[in-house]
C-alpha positions as CSV (number, residue, x, y, z in Angstrom):
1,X,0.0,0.0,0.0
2,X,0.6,3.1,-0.9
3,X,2.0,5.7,1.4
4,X,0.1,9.1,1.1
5,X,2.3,11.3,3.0
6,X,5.5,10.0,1.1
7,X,3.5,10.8,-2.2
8,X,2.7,13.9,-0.7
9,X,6.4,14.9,-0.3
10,X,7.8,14.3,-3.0
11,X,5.1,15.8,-4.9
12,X,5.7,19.5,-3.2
13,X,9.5,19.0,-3.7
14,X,8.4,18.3,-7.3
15,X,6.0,21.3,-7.7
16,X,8.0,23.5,-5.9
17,X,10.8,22.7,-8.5
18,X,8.3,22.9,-11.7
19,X,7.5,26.1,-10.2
20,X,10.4,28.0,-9.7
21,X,11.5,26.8,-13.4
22,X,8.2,28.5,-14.3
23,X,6.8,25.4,-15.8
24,X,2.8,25.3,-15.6
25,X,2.9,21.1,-14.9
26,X,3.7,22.6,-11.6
27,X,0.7,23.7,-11.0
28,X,-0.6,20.7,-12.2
29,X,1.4,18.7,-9.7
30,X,1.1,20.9,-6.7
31,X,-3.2,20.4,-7.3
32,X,-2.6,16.8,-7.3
33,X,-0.5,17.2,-3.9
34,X,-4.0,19.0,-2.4
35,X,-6.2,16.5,-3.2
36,X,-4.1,14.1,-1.4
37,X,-3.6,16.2,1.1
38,X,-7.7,16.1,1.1
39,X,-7.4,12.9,1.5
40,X,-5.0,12.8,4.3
41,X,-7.0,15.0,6.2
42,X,-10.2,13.2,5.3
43,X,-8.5,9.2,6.8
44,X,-6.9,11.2,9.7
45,X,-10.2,13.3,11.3
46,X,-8.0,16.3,10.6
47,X,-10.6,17.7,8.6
48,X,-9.4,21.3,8.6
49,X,-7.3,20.4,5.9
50,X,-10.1,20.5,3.6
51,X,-11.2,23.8,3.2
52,X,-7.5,24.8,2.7
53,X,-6.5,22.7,0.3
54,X,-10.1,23.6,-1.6
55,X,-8.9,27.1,-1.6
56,X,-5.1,26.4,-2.5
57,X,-6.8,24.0,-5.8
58,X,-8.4,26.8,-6.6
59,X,-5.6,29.5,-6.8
60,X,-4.0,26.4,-8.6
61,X,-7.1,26.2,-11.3
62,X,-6.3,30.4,-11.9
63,X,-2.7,29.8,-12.3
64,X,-3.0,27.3,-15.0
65,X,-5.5,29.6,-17.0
């Protein structure tokens, strides 16, 4: 099995990186990261995650338009 917070690290090392080279997959990847961060938050009770991460997919969504 899979695990989530692993993925979850290395994708915001990878986004971070996409990013700063001004590539828009970063974007891509970093929304990926907040739905498993969703996720995360969902499995763990820590459901203030949530609403954060809705936000940051958002600003995410702008950014690649």
């Amino acid at each position: 099995m899979f695990r989530l917070d692993y993925i979850s690290c290395l994708l915001t090392i990878l986004s971070t990186v996409l990013i700063g080279r001004r590539s828009w997959h970063g974007w891509l990847v970093a929304g990926a990261n907040s739905v498993i961060v969703c996720v995360i938050g969902f499995r763990t009770g820590q459901i203030g995650f949530i609403p954060a991460n809705i936000f940051c997919l958002a600003i995410y969504a702008y950014n690649v338009i």
